[in-house]
SELOKE-493460 format. One line per 3 residues: for each residue z, x, y of N, C-alpha, C. Coordinates in nm, 4 decimals. Example, Ala and Ser with C-alpha at 12.3 -4.5 7.8 and 13.67 -1.06 7.14 Angstrom:
// residues 2
0.7800:1.3190:-0.5690:0.7800:1.2300:-0.4500:0.7800:1.3200:-0.3300 ~ 0.7080:1.2850:-0.2250:0.7140:1.3670:-0.1060:0.7870:1.2900:0.0030
This chain:
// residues 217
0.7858:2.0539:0.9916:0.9047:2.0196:0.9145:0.9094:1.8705:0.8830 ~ 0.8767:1.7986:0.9967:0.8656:1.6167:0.9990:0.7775:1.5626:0.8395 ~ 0.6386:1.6600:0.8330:0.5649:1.6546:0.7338:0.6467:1.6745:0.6049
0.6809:1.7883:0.6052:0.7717:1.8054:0.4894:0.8508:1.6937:0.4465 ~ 0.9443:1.6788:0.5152:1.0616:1.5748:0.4664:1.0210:1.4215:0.4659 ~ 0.9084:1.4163:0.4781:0.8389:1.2358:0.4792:0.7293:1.2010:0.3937
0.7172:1.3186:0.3617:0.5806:1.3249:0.1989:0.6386:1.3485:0.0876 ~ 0.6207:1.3142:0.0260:0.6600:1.3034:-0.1626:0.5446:1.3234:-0.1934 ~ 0.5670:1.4432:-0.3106:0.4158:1.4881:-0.4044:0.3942:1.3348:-0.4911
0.2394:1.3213:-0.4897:0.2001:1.2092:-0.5321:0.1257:1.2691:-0.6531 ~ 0.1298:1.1968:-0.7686:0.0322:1.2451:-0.9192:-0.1098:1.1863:-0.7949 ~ -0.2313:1.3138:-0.8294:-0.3648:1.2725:-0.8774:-0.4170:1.1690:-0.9322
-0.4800:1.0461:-0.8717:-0.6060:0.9662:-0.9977:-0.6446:1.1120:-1.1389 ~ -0.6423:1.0396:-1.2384:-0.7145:1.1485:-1.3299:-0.8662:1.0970:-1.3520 ~ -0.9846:1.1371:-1.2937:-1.0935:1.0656:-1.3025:-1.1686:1.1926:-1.3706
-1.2345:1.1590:-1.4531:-1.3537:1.2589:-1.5011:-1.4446:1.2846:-1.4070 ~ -1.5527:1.4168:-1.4138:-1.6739:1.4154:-1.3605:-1.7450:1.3109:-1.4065 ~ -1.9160:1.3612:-1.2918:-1.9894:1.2946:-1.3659:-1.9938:1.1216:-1.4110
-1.9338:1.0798:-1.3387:-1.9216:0.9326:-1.3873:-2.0685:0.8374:-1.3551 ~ -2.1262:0.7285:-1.4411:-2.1710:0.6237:-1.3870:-2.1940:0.5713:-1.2802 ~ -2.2727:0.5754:-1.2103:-2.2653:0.4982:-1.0595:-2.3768:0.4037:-1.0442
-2.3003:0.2993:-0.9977:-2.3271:0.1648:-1.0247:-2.3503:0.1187:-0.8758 ~ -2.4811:0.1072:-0.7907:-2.4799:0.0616:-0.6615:-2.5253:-0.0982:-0.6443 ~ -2.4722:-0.1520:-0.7542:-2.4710:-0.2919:-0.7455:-2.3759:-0.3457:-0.8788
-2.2608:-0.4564:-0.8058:-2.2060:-0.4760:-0.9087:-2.2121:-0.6719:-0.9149 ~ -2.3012:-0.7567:-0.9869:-2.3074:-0.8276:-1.0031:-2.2572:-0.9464:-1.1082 ~ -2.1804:-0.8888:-1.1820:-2.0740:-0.9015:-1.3019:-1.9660:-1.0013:-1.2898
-1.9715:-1.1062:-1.3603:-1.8933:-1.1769:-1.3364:-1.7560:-1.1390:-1.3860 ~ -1.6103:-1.0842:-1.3417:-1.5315:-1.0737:-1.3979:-1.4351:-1.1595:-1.4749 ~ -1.3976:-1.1267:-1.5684:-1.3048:-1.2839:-1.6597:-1.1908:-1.2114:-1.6614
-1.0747:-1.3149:-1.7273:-0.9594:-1.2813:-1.7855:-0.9828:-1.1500:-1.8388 ~ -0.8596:-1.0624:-1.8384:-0.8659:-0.9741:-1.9524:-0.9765:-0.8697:-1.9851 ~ -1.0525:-0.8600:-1.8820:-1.1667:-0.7814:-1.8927:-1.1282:-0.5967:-1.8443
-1.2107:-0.4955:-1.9328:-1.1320:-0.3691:-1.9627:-1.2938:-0.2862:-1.8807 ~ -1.2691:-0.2615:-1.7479:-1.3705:-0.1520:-1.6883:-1.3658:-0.0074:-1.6522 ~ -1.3598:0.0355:-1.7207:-1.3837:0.1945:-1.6776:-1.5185:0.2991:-1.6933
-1.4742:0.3748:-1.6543:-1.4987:0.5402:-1.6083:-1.6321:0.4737:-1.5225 ~ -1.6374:0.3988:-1.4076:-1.7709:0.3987:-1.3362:-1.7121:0.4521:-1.1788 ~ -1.8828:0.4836:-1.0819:-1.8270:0.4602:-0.9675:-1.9191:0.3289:-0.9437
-1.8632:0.2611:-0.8168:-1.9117:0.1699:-0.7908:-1.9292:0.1479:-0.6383 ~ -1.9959:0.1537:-0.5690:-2.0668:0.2078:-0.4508:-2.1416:0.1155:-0.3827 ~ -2.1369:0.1071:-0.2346:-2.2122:0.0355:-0.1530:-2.2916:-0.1049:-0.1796
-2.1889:-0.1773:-0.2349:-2.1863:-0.3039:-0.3074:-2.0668:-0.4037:-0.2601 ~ -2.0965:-0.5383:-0.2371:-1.9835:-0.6692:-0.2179:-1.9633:-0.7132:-0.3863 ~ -1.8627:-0.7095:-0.3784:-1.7612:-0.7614:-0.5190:-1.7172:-0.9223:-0.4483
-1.7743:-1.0144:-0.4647:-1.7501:-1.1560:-0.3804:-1.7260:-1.2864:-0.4740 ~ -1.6360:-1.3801:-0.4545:-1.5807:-1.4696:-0.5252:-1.5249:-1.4386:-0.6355 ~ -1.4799:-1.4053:-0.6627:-1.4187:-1.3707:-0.8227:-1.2898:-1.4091:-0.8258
-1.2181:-1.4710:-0.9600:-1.1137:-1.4592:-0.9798:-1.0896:-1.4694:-1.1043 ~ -1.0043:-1.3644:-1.1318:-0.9624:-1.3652:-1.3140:-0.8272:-1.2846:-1.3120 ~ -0.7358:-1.2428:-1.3893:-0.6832:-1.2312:-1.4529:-0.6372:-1.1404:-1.5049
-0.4991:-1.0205:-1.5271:-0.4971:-0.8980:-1.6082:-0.6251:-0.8546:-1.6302 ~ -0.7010:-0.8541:-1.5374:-0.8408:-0.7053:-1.5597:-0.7821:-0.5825:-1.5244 ~ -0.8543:-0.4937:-1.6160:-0.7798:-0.3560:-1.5784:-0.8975:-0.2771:-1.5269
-0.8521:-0.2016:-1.4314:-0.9937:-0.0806:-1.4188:-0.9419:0.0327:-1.4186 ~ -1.0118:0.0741:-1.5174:-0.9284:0.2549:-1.5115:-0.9879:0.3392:-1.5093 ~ -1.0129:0.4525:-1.4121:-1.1067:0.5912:-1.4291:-1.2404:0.5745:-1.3300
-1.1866:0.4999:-1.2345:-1.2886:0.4323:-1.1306:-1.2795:0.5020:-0.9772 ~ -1.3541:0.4924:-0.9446:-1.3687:0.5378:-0.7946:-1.4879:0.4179:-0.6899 ~ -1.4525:0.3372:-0.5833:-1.4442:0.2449:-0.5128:-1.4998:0.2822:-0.4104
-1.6628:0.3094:-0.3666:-1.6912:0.4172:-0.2306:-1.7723:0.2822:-0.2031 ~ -1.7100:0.2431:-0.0647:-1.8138:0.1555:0.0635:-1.7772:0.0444:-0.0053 ~ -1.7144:-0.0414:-0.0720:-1.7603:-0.1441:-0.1110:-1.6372:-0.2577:-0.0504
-1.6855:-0.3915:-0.0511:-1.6395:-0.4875:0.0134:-1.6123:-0.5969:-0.0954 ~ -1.4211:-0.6353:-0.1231:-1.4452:-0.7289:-0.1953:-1.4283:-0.8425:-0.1306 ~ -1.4593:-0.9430:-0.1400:-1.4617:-1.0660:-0.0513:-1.4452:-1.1843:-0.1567
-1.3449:-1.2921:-0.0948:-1.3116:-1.3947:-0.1770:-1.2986:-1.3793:-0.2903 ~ -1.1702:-1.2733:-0.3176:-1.1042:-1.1933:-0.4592:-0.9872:-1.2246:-0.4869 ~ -0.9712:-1.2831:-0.6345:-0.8523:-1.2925:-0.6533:-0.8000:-1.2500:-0.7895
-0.7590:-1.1345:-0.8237:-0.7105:-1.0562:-0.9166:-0.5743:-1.0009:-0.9415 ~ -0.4480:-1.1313:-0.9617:-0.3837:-1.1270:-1.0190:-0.3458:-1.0726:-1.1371 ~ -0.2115:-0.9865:-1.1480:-0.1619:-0.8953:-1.2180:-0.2881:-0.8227:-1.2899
-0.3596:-0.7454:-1.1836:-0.5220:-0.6094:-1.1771:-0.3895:-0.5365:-1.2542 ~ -0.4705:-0.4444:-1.3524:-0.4108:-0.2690:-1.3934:-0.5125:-0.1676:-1.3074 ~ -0.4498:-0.1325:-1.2124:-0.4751:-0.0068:-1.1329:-0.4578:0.1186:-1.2025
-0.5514:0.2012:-1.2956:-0.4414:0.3387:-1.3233:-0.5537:0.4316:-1.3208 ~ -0.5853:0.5090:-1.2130:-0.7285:0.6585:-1.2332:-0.7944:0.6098:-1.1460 ~ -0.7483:0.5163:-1.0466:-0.8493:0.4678:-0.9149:-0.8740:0.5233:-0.8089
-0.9778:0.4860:-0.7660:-0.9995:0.5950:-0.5989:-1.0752:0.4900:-0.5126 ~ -1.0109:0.4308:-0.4283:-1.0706:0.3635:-0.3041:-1.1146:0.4453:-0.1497 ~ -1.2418:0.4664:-0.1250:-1.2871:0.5719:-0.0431:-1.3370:0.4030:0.0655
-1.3399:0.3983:0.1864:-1.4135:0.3327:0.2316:-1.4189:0.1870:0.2274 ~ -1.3162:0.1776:0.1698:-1.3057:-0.0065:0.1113:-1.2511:-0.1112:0.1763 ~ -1.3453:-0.2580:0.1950:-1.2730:-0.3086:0.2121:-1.1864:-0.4238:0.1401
-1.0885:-0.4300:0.1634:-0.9755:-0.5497:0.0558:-0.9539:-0.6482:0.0751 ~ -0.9324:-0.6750:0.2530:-0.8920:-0.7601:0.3314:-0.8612:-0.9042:0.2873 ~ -0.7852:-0.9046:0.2459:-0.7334:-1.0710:0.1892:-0.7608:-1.0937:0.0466
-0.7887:-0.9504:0.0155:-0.7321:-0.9500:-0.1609:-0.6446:-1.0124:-0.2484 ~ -0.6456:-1.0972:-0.3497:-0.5110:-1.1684:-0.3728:-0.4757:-1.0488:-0.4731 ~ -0.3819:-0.9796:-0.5256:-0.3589:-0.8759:-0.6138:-0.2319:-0.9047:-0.6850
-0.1506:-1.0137:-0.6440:-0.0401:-1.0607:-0.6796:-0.0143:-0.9914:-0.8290 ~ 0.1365:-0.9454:-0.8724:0.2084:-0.9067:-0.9521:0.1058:-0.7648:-1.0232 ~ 0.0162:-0.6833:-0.9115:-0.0115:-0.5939:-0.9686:0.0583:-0.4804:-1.0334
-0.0250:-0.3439:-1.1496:0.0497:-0.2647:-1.1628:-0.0744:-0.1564:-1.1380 ~ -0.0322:-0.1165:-1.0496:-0.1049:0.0431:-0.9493:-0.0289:0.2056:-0.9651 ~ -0.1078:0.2838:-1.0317:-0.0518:0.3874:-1.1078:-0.1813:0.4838:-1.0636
-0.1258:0.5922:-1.0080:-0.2204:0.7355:-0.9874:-0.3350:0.6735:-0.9069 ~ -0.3149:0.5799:-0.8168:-0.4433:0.5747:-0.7105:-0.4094:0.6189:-0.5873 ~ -0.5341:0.6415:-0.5465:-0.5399:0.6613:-0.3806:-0.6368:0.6034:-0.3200
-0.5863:0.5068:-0.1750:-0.6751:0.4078:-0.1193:-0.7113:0.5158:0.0520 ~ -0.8692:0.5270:0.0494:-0.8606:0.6267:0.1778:-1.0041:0.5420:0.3046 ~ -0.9430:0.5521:0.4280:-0.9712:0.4866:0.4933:-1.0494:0.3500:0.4594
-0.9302:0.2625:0.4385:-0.9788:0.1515:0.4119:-0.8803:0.0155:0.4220 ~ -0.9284:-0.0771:0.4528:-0.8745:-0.1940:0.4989:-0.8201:-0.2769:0.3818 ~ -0.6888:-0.3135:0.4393:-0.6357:-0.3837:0.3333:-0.5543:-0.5111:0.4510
-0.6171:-0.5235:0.5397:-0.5406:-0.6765:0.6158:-0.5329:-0.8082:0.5255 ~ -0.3619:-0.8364:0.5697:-0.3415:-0.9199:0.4563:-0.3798:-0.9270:0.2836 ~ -0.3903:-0.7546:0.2378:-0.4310:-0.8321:0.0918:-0.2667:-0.8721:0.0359
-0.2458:-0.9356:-0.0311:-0.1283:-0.9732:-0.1242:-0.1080:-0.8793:-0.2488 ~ 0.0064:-0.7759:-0.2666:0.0669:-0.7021:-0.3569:0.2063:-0.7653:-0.3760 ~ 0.2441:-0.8942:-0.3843:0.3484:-0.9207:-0.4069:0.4046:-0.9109:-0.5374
0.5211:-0.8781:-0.5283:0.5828:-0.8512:-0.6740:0.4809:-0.7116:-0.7593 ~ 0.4386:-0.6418:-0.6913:0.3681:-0.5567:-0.7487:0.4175:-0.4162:-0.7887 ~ 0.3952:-0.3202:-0.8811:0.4650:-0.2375:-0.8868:0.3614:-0.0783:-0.8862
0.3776:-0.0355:-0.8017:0.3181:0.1056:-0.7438:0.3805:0.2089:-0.7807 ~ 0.3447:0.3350:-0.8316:0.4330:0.4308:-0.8522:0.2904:0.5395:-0.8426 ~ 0.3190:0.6239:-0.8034:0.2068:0.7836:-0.7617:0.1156:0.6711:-0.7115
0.1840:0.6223:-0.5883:0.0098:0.5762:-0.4748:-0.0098:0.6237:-0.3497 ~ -0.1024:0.6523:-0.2769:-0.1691:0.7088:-0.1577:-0.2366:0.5963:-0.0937 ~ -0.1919:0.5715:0.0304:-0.2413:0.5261:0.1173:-0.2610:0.6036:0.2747
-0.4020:0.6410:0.2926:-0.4404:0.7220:0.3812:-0.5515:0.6676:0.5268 ~ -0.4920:0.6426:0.5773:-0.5564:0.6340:0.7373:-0.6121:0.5015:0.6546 ~ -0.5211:0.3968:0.6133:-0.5650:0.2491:0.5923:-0.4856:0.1562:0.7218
-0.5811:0.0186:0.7269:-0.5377:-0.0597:0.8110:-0.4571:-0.1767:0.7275 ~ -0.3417:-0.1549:0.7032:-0.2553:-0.2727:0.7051:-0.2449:-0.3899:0.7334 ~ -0.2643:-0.4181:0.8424:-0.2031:-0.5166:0.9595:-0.1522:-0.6332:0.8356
-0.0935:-0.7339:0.8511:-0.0114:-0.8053:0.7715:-0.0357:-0.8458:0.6081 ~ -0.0543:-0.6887:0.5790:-0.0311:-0.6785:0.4473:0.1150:-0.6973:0.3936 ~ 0.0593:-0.7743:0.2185:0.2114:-0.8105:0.1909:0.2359:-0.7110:0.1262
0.3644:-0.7071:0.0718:0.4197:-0.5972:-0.0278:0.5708:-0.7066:-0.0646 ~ 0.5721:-0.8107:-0.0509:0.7654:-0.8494:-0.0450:0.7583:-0.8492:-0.2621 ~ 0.8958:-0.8017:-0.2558:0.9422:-0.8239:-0.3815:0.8523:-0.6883:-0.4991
0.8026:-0.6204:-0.3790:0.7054:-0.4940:-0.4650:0.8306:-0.3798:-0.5238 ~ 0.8228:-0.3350:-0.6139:0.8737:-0.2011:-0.6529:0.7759:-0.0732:-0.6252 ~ 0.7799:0.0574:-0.5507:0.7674:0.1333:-0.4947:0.8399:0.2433:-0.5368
0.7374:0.3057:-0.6316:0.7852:0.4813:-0.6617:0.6652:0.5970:-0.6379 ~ 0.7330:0.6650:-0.5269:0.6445:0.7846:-0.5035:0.5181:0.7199:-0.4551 ~ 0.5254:0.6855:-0.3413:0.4413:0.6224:-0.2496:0.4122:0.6853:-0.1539
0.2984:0.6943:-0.0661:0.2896:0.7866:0.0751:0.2229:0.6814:0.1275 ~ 0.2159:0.6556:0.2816:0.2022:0.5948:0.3988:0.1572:0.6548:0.4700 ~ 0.0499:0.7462:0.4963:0.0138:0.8255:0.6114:-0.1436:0.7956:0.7017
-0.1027:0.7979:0.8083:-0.1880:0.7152:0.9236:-0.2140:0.6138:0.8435 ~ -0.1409:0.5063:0.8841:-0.1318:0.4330:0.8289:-0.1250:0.2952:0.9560 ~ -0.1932:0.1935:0.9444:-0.1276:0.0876:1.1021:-0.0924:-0.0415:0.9984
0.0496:-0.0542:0.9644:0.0945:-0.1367:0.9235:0.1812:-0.2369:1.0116 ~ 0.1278:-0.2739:1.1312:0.1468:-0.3968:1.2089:0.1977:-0.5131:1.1250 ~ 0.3346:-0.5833:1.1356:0.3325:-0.6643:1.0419:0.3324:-0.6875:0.9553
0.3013:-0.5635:0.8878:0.3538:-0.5780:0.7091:0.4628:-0.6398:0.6751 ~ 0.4326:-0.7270:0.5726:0.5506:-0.7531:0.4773:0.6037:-0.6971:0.3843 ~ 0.7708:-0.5642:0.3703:0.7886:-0.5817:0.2315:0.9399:-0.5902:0.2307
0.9249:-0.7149:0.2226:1.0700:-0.8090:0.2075:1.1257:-0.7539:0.0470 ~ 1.2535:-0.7606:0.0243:1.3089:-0.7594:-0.0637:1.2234:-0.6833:-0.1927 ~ 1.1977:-0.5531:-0.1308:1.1285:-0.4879:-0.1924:1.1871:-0.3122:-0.2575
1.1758:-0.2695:-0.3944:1.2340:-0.1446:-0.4153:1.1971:-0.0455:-0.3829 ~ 1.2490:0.0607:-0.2862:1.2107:0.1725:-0.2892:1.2322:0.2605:-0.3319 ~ 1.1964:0.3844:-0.4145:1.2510:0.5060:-0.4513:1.1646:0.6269:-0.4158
1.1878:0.7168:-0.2969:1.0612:0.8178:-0.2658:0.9102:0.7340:-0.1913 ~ 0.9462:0.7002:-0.0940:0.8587:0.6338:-0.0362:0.8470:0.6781:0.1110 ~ 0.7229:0.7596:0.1416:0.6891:0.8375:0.2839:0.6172:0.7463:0.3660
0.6857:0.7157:0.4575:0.5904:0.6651:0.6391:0.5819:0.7536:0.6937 ~ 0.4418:0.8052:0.6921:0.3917:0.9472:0.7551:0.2583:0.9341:0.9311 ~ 0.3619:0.9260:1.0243:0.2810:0.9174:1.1258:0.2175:0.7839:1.1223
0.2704:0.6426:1.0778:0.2185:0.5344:1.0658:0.2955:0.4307:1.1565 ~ 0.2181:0.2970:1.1520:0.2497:0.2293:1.3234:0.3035:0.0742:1.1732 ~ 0.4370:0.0874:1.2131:0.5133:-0.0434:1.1443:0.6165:-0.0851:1.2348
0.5274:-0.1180:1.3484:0.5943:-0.2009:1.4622:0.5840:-0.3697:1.3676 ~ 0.6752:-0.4470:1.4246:0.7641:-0.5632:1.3738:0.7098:-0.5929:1.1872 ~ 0.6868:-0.5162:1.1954:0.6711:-0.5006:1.0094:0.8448:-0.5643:0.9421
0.7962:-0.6577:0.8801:0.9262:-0.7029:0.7546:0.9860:-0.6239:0.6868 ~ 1.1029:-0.6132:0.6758:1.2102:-0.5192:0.5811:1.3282:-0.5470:0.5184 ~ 1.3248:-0.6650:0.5308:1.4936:-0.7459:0.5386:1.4639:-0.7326:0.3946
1.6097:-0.7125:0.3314:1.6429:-0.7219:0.1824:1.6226:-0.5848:0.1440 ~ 1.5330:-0.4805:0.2074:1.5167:-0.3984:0.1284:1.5605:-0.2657:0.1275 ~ 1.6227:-0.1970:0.0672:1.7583:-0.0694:0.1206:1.6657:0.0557:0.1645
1.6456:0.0751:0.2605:1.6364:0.2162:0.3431:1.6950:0.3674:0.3041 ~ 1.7739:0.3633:0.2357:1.8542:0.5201:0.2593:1.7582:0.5991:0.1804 ~ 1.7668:0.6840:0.2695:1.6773:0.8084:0.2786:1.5279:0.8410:0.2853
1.4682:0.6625:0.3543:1.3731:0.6328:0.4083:1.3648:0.7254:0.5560 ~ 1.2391:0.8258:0.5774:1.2417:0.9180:0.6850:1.1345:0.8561:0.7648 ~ 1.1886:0.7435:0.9282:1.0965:0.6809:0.9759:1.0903:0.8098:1.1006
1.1094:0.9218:1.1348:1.0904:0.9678:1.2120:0.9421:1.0136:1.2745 ~ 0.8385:0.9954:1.1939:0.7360:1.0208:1.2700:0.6807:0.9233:1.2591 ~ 0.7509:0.7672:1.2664:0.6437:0.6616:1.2765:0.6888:0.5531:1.3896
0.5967:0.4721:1.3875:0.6554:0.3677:1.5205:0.7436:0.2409:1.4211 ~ 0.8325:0.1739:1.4999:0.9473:0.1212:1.4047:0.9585:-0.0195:1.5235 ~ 0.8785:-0.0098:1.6149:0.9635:-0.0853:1.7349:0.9585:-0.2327:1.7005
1.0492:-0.3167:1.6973:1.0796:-0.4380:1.6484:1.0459:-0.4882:1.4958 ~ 1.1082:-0.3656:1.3891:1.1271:-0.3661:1.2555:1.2047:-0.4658:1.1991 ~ 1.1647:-0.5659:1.1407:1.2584:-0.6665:1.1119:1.3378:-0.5650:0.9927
1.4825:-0.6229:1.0038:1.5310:-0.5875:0.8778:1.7046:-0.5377:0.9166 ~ 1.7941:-0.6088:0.8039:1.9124:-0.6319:0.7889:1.9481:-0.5253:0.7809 ~ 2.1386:-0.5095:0.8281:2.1586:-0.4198:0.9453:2.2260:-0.3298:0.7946
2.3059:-0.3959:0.6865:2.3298:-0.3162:0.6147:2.2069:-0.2414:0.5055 ~ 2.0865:-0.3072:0.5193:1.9756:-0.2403:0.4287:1.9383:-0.0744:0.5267 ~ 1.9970:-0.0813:0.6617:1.9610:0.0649:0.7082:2.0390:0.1132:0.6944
2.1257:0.1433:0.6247:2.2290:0.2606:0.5804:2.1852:0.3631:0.5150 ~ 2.1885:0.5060:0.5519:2.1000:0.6170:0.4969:2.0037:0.6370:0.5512 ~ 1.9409:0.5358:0.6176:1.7990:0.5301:0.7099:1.7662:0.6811:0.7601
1.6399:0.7277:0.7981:1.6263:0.8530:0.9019:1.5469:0.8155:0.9956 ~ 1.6271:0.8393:1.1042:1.5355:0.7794:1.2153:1.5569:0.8925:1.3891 ~ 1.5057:0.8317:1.4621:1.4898:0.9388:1.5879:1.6276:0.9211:1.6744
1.6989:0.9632:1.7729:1.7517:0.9348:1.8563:1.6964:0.7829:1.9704 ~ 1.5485:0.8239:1.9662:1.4877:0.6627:2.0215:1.4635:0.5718:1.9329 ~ 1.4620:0.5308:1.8343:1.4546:0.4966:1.6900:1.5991:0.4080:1.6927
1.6931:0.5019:1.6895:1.8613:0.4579:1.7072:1.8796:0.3584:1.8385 ~ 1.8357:0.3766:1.9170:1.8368:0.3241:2.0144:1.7627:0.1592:2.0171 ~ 1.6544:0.1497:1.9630:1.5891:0.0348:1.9386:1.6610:0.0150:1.8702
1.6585:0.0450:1.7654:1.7534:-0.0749:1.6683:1.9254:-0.1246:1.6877 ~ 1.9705:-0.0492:1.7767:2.1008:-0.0926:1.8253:2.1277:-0.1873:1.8447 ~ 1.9944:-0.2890:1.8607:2.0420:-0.4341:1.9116:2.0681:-0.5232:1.8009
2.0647:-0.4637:1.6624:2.1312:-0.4921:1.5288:2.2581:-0.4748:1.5339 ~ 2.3066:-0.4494:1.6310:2.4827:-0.4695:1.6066:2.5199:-0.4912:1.7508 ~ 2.4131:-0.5486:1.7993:2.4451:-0.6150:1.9536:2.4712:-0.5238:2.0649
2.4508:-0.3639:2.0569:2.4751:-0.2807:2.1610:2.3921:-0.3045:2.2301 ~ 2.4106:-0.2453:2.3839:2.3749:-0.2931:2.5131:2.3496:-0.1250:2.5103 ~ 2.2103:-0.0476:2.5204:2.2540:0.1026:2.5621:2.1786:0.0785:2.7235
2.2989:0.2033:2.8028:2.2404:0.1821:2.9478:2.2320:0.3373:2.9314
């Protein structure tokens, strides 16, 4: 039942068969540059930085980007299998019909970014940003978001499914009908009127009590 009420149907990447596969990507990316329908596979994507690049109709297996900085990226038909992100700059992205699956995203930066039909599956978080992100139809499952940031951020239909967002940032951002019951929450930053509507456990309630200064014995 927990499953039920903490997952939101997510749209599919729409990726064609048959695609391109590319096990080396040596390409310098620029401003404004338009990549699709490849896969791109067991390859480092390293130093780069440009600009509104879009990739669309792509799929992302094993690969490592390193010293990346791709401000306002178009995400839309993506598939991250295996990836790592880790300190991605992605600032003011727009991420549409992807799914990121076991794969590391420590500290990349999605600030101000706007997500709608995204999957995040058995990824490592740890102080990934998200503050000031808009969030539609999002899933979170096994997920270890230690420390995440998403400050002053919109949600609408957004599942934490069995995921660890112990002292993870939240302040500014409204909760109701956010279902944290099958995840860890313990020292969740975040303002006492943004949990109104919240769903949370009887131990859940209890931790956070010390948001209005209760003492439970």
């Amino acid at each position: 039942m927990a499953d039920k009420k903490t997952k939101y149907k997510i749209a599919q990447p729409r990726i064609p068969n048959n695609l391109d596969e590319l096990q080396s990507f040596n390409n310098l990316i620029r401003d404004d540059d338009f990549i699709c329908e490849k896969v791109i596979c067991d390859c480092s994507i390293e130093n780069q930085t440009a600009e509104h690049v879009n990739f669309e109709q792509m799929i992302f297996r094993n690969v490592t980007f390193k010293d990346v900085s791709f401000k306002y990226i178009d995400l839309t038909d993506v598939k991250f299998e295996n990836c790592d992100l880790s300190n991605a700059d992605f600032y003011g992205a727009i991420i549409h019909r992807v799914e990121m699956l076991n794969c590391k995203i420590l500290g990349t930066n999605l600030g101000e970014a706007t997500l709608q039909n995204v999957l995040f599956e058995n990824c490592n978080g740890r102080y990934a940003s998200f503050p000031f992100s808009r969030c539609k139809q999002v899933n979170f499952k096994d997920c270890l978001l230690l420390n995440a940031n998403f400050t002053e951020s919109d949600f609408n239909k957004i599942g934490f499914l069995h995921s660890n967002l112990n002292q993870a940032e939240m302040s500014g951002t409204k909760l109701k009908g956010i279902d944290f019951t099958t995840s860890q929450i313990e020292g969740l930053a975040v303002k006492l009127e943004d949990l109104y509507g919240a769903i949370v456990s009887p131990m859940q309630a209890v931790s956070l009590s010390k948001l209005i200064g209760l003492i439970v014995k």
